[in-house]
Biopython code that builds the backbone (N, CA, C, O; Angstrom):
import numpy as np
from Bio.PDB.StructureBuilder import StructureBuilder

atoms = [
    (1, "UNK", "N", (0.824, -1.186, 0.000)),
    (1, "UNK", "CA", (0.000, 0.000, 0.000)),
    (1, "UNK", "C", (0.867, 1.249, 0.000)),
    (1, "UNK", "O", (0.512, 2.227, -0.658)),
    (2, "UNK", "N", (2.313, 1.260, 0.915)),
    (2, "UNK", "CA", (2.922, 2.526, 0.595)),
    (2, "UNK", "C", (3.556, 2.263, -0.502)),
    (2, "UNK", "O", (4.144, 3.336, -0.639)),
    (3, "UNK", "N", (3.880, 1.614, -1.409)),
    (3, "UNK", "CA", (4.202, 1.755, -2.828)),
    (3, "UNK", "C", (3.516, 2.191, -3.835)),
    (3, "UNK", "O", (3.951, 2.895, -4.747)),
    (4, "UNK", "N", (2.033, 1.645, -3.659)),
    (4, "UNK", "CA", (1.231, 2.627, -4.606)),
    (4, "UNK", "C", (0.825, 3.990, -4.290)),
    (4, "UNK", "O", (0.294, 4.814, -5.035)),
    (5, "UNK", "N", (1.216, 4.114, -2.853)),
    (5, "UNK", "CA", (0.906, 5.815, -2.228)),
    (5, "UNK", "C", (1.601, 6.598, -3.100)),
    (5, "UNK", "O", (1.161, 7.518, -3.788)),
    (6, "UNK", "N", (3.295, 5.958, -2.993)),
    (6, "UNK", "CA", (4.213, 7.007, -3.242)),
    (6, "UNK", "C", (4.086, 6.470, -4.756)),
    (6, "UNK", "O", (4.599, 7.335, -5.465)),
    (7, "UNK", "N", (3.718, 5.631, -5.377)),
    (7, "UNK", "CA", (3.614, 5.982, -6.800)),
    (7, "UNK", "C", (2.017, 6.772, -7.643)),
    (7, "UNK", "O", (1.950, 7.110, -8.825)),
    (8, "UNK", "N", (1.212, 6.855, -6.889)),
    (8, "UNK", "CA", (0.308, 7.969, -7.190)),
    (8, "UNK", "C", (0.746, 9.528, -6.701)),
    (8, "UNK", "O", (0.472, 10.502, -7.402)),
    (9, "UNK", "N", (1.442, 9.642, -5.446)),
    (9, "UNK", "CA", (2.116, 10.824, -5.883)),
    (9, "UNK", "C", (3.545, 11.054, -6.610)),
    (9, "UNK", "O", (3.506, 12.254, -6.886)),
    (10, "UNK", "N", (4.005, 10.867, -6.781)),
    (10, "UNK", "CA", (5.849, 10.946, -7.105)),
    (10, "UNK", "C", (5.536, 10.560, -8.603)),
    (10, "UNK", "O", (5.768, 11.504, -9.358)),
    (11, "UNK", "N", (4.989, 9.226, -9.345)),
    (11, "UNK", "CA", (5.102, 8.859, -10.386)),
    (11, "UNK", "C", (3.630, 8.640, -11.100)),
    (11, "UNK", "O", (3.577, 7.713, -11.908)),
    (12, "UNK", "N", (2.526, 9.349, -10.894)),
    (12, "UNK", "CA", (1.473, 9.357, -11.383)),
    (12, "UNK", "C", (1.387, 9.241, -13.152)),
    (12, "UNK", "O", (0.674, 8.456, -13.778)),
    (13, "UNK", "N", (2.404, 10.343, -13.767)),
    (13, "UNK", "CA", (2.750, 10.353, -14.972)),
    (13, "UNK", "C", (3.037, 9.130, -16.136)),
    (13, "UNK", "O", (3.228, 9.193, -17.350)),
    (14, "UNK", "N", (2.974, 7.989, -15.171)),
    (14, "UNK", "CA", (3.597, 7.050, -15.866)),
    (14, "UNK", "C", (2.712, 5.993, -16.811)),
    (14, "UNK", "O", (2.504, 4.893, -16.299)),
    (15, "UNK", "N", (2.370, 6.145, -17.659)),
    (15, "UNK", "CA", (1.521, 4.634, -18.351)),
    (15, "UNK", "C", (1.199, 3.620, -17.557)),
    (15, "UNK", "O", (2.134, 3.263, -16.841)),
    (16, "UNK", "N", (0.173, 3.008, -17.423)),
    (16, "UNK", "CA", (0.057, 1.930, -17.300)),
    (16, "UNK", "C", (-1.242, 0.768, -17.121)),
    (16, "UNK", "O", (-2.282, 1.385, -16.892)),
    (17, "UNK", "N", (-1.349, 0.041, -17.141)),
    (17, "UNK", "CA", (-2.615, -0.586, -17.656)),
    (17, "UNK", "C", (-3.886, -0.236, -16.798)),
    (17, "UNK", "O", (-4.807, 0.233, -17.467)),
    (18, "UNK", "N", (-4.073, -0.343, -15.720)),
    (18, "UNK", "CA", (-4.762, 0.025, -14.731)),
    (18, "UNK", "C", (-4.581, 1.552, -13.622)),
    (18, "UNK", "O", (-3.500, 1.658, -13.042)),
    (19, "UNK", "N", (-5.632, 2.631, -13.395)),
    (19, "UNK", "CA", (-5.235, 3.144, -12.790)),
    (19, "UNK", "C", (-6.814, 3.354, -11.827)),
    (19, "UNK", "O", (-7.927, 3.368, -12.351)),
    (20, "UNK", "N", (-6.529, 3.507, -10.275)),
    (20, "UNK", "CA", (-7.990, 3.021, -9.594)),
    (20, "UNK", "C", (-8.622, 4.443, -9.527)),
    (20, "UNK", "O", (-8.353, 5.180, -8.578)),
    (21, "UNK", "N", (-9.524, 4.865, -10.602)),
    (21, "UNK", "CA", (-9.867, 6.052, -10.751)),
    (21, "UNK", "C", (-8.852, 7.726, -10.653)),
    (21, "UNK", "O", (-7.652, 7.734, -10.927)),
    (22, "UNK", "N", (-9.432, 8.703, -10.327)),
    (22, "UNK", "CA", (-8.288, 9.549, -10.209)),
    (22, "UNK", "C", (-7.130, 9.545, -9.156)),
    (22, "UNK", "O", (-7.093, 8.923, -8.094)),
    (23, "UNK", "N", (-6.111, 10.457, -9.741)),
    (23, "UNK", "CA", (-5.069, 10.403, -8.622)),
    (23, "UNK", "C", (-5.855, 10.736, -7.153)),
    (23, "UNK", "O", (-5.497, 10.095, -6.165)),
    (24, "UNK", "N", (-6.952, 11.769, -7.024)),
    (24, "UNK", "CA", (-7.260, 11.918, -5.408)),
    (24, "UNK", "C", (-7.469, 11.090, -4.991)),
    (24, "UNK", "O", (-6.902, 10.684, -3.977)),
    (25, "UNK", "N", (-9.019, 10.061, -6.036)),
    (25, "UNK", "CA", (-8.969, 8.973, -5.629)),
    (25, "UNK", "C", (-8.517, 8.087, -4.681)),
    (25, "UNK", "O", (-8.885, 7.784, -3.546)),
    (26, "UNK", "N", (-7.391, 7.649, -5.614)),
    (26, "UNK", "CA", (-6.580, 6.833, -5.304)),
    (26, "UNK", "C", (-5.791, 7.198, -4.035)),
    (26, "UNK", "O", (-5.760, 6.352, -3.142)),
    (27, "UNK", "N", (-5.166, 8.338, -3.864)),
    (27, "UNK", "CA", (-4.747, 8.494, -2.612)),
    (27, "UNK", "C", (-5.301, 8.291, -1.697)),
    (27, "UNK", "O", (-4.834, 7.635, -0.766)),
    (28, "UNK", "N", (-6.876, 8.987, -1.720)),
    (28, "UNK", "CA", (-7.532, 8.737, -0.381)),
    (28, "UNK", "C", (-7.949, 7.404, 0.112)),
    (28, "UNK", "O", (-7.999, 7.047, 1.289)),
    (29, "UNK", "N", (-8.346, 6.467, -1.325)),
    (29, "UNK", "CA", (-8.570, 5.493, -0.924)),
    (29, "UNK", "C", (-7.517, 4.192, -0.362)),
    (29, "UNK", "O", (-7.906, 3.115, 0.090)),
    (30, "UNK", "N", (-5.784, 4.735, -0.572)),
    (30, "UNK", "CA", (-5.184, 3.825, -0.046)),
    (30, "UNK", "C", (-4.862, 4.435, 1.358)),
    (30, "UNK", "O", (-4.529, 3.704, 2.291)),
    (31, "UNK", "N", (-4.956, 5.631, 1.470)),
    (31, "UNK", "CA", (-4.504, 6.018, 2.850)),
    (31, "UNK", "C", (-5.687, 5.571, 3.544)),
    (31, "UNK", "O", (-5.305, 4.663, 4.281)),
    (32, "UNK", "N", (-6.822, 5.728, 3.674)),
    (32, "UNK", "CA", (-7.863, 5.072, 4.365)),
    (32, "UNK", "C", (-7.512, 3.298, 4.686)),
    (32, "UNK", "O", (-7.636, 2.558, 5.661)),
    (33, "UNK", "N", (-7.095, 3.172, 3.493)),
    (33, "UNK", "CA", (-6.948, 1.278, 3.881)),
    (33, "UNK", "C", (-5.368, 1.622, 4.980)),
    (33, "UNK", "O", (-5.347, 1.201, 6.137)),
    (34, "UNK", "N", (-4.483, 2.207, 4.542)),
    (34, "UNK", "CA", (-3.091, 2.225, 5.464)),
    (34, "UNK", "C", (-3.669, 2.674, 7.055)),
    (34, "UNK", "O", (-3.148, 2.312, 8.110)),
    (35, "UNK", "N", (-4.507, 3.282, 6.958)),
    (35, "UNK", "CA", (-4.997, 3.637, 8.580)),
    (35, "UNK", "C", (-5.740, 2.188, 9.169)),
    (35, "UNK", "O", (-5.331, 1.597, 10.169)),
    (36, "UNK", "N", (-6.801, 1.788, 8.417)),
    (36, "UNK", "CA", (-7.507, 0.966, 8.743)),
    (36, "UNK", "C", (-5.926, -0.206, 9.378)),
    (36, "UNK", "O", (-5.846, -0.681, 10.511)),
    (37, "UNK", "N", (-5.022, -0.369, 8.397)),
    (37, "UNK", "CA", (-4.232, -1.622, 8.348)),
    (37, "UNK", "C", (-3.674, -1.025, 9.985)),
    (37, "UNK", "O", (-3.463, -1.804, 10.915)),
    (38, "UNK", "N", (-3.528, 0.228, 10.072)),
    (38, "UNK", "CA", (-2.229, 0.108, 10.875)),
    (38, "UNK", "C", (-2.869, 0.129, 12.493)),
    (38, "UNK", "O", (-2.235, -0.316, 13.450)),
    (39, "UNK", "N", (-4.219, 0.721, 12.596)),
    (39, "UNK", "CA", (-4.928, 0.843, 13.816)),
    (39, "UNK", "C", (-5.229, -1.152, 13.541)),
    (39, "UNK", "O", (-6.070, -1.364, 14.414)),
    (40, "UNK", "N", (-5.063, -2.045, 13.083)),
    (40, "UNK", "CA", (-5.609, -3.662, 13.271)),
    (40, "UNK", "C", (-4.411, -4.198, 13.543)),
    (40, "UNK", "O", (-4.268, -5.065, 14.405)),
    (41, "UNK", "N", (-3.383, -3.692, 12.780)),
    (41, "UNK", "CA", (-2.058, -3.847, 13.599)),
    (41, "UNK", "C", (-1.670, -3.903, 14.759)),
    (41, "UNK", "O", (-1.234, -5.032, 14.988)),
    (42, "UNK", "N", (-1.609, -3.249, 15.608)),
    (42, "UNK", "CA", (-2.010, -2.392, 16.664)),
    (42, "UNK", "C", (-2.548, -2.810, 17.794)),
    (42, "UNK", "O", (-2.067, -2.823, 18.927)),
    (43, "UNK", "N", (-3.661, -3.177, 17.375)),
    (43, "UNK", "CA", (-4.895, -3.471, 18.171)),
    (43, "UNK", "C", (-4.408, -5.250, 18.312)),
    (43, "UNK", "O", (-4.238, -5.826, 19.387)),
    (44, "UNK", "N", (-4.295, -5.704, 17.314)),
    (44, "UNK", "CA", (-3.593, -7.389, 17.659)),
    (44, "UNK", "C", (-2.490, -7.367, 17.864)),
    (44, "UNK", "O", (-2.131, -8.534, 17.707)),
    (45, "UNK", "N", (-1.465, -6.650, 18.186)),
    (45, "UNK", "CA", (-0.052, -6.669, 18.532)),
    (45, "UNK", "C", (0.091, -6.284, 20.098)),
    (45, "UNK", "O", (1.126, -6.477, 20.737)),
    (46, "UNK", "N", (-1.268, -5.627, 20.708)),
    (46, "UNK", "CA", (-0.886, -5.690, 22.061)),
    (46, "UNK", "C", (-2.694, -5.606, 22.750)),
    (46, "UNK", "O", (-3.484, -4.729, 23.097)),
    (47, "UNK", "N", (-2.658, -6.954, 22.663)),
    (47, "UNK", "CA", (-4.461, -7.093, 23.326)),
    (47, "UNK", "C", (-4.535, -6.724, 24.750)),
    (47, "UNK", "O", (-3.703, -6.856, 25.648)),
    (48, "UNK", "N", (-5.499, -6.324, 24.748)),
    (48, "UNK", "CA", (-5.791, -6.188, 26.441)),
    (48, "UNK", "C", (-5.647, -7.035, 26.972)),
    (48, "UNK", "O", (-5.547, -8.100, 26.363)),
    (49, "UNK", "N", (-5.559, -6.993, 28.409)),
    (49, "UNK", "CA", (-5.607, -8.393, 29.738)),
    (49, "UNK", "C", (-4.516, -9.201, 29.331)),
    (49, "UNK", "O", (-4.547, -10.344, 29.786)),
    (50, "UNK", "N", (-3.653, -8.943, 28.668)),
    (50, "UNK", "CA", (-2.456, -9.807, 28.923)),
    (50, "UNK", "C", (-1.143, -9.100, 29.413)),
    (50, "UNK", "O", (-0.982, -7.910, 29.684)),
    (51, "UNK", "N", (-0.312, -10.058, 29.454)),
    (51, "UNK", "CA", (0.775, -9.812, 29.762)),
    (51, "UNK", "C", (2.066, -8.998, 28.875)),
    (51, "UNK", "O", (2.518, -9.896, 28.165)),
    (52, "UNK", "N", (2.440, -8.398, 28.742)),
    (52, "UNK", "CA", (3.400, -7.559, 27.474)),
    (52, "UNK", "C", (4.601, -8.196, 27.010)),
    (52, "UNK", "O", (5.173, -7.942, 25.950)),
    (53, "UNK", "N", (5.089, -9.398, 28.235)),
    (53, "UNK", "CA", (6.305, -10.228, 27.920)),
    (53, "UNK", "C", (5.618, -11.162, 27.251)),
    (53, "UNK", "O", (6.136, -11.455, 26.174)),
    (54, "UNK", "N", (4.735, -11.672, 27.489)),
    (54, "UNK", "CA", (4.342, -13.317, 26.580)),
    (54, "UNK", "C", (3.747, -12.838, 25.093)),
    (54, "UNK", "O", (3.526, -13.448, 24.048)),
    (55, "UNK", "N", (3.615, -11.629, 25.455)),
    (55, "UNK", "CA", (2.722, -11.013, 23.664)),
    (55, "UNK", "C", (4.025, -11.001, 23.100)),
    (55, "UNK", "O", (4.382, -11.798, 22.232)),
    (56, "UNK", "N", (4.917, -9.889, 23.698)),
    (56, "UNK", "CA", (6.090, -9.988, 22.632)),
    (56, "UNK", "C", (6.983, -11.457, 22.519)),
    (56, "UNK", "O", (7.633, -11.923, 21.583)),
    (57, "UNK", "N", (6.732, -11.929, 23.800)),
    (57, "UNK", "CA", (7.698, -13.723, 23.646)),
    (57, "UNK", "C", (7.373, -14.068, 22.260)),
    (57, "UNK", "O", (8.196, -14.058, 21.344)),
    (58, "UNK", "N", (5.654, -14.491, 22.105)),
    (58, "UNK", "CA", (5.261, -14.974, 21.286)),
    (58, "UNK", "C", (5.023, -14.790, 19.962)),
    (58, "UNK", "O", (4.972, -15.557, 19.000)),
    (59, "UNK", "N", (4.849, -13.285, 20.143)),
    (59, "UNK", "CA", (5.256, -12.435, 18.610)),
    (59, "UNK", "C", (6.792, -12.193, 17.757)),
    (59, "UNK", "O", (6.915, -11.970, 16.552)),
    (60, "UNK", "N", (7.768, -12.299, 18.674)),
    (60, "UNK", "CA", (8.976, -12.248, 18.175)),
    (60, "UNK", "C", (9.633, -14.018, 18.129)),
    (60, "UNK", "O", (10.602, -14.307, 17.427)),
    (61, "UNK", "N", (9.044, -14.842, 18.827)),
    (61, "UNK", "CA", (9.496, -16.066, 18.427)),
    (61, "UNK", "C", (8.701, -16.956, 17.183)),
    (61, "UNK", "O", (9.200, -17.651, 16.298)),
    (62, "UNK", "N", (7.229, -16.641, 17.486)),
    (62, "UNK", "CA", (6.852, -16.838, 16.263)),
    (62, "UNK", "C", (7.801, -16.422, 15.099)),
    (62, "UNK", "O", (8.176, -17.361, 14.397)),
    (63, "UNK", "N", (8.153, -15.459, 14.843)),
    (63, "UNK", "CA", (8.773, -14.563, 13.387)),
    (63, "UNK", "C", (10.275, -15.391, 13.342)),
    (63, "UNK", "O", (10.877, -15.881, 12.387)),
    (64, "UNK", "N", (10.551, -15.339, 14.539)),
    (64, "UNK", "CA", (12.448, -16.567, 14.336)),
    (64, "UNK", "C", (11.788, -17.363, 14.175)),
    (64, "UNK", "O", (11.700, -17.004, 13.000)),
    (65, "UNK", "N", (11.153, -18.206, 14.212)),
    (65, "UNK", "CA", (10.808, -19.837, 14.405)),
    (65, "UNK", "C", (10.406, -19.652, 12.805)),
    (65, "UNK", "O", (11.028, -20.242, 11.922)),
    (66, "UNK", "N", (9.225, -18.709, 12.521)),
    (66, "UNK", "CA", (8.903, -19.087, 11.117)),
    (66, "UNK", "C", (10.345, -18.674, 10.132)),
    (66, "UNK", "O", (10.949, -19.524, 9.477)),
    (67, "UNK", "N", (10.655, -17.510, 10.174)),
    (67, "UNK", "CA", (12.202, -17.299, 9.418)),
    (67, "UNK", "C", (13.524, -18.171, 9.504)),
    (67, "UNK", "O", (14.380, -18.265, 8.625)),
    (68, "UNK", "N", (13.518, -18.573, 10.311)),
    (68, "UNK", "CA", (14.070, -19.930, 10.754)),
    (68, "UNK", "C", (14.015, -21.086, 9.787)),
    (68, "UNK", "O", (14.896, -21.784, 9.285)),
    (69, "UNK", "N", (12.608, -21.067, 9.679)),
    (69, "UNK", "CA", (12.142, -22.803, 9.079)),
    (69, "UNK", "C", (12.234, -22.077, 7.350)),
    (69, "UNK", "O", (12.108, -22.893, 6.437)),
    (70, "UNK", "N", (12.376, -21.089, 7.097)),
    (70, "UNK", "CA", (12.152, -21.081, 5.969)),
    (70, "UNK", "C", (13.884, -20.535, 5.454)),
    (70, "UNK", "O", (14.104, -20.440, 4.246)),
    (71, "UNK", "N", (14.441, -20.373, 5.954)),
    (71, "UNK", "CA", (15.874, -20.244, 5.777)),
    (71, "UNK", "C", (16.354, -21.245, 5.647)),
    (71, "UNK", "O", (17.081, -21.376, 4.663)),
    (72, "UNK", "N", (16.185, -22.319, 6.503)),
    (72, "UNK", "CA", (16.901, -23.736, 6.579)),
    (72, "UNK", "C", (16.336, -24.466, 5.171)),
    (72, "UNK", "O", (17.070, -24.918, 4.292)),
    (73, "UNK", "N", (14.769, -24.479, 5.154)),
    (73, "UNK", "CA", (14.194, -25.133, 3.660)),
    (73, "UNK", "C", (14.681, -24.597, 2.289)),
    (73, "UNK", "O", (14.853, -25.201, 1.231)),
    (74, "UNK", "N", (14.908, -22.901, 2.704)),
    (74, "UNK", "CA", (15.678, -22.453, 1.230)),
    (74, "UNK", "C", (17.572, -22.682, 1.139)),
    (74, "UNK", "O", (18.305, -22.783, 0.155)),
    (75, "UNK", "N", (17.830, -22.696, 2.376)),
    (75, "UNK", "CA", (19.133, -23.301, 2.082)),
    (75, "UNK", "C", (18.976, -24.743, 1.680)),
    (75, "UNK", "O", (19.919, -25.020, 0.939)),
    (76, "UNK", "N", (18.192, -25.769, 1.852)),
    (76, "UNK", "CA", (18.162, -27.163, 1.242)),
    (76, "UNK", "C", (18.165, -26.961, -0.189)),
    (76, "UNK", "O", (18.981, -27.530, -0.914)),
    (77, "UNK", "N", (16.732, -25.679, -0.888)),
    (77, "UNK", "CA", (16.956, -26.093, -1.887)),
    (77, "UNK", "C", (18.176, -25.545, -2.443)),
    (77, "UNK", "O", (18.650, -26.021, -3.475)),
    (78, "UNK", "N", (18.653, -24.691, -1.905)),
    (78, "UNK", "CA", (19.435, -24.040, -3.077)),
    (78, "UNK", "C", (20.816, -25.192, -3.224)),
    (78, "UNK", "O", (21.511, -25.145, -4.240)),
    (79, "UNK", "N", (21.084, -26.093, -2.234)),
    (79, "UNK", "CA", (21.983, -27.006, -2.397)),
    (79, "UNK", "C", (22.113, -28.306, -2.917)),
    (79, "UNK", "O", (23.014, -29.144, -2.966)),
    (80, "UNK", "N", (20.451, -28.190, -3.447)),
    (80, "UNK", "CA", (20.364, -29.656, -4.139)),
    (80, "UNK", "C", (20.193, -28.707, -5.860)),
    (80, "UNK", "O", (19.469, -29.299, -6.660)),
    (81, "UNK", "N", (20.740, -27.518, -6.303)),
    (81, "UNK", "CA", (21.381, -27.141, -7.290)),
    (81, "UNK", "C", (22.069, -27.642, -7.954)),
    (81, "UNK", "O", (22.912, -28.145, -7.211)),
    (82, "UNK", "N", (22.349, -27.911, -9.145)),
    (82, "UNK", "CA", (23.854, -28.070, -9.951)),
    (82, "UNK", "C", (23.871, -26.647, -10.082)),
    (82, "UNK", "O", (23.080, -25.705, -10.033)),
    (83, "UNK", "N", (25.336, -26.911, -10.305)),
    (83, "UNK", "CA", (26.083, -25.216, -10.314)),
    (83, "UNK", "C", (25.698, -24.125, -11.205)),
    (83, "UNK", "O", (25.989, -22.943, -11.022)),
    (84, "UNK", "N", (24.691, -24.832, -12.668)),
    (84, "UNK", "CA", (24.344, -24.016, -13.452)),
    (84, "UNK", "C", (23.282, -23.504, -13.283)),
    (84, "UNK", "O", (23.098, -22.336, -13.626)),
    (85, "UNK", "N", (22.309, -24.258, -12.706)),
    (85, "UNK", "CA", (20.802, -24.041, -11.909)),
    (85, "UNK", "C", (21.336, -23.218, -11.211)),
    (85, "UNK", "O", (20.685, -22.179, -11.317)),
    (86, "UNK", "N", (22.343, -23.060, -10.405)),
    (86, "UNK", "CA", (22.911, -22.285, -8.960)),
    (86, "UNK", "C", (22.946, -20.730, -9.788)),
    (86, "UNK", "O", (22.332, -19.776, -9.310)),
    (87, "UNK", "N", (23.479, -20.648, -10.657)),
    (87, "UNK", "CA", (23.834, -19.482, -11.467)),
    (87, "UNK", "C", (22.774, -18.789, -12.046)),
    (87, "UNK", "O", (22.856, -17.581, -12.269)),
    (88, "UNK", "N", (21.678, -19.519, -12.338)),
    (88, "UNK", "CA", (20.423, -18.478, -13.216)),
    (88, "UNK", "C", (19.866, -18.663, -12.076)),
    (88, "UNK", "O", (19.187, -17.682, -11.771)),
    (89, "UNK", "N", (19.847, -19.544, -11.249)),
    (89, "UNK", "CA", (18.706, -19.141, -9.572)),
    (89, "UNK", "C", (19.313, -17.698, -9.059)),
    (89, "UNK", "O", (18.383, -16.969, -8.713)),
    (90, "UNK", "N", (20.556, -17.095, -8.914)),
    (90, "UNK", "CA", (21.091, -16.403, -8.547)),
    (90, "UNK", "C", (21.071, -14.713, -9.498)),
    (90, "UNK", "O", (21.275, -13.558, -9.125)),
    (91, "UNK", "N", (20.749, -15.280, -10.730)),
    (91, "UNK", "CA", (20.731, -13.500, -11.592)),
    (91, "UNK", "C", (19.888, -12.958, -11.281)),
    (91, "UNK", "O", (18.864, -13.548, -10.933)),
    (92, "UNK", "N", (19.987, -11.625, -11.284)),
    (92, "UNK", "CA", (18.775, -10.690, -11.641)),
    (92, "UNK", "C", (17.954, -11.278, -12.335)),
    (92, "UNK", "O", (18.342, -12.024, -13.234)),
    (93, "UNK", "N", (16.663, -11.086, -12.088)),
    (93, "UNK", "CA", (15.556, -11.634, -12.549)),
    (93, "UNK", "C", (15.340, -10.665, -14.099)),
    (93, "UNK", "O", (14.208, -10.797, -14.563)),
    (94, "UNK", "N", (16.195, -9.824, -14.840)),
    (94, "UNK", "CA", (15.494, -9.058, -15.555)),
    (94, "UNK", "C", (16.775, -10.017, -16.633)),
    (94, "UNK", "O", (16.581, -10.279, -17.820)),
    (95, "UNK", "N", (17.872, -10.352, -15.946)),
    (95, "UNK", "CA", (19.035, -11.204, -16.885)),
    (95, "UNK", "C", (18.478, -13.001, -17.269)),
    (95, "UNK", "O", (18.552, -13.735, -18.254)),
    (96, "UNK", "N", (17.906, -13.120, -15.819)),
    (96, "UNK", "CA", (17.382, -14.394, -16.078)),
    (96, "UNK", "C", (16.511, -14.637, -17.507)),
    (96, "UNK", "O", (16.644, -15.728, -18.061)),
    (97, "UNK", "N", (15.716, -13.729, -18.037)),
    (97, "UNK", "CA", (14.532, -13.839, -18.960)),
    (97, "UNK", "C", (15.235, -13.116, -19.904)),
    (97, "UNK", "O", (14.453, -13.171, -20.853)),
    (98, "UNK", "N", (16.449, -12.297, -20.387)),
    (98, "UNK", "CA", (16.640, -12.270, -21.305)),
    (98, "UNK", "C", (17.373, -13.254, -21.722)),
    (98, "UNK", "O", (17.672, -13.284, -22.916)),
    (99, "UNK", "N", (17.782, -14.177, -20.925)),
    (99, "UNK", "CA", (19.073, -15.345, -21.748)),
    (99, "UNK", "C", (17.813, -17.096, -21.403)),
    (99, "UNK", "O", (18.181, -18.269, -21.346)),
    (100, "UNK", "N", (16.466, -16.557, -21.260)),
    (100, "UNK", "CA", (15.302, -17.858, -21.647)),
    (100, "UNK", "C", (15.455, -18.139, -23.013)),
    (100, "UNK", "O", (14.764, -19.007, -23.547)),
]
sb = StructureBuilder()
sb.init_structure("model")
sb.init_model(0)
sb.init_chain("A")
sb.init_seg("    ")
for serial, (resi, resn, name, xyz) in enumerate(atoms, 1):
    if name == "N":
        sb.init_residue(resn, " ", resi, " ")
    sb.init_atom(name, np.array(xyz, "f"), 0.0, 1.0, " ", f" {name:<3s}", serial, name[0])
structure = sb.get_structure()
């Protein structure tokens, strides 16, 4: 949502296939969703009647535990690579598709 903020203001000028009515539009209607997002944020990141150590225990170990499991699974795959797979897994994605 702040990417299309700052690209309805900063880069409005630009072509492109879809645009969600006018620029005011569009601003108002993503800043309304960025408020909505960030007051639900918020509001589930520190509930009432609990405790502030077990919210954050559980909120910051959740995030290692899941980054964790998904670091270890992407280091598996990237090692069951051959070296040439290793090399186009690794380009820029804009080099990868010109040498398809």
């Amino acid at each position: 949502m702040l990417a299309y903020l700052n690209l309805r203001l900063k880069l409005d000028h630009l072509e492109r296939d879809f645009k969600m009515g006018s620029r005011t539009t569009g601003i108002v209607a993503v800043s309304i969703l960025i408020a909505i997002f960030s007051v639900g944020f918020l509001a589930s990141t520190f509930p009432t009647g609990a405790d502030i150590m077990t919210i954050i225990f559980y909120n910051v170990g959740g995030i290692v535990i899941f980054l964790g499991f998904a670091w270890w699974k992407y280091s598996q795959y990237e090692k069951s690579l051959n070296p040439e797979e290793r090399m186009k897994e690794a380009a820029p994605t804009a080099l990868a598709t010109e040498n398809a």
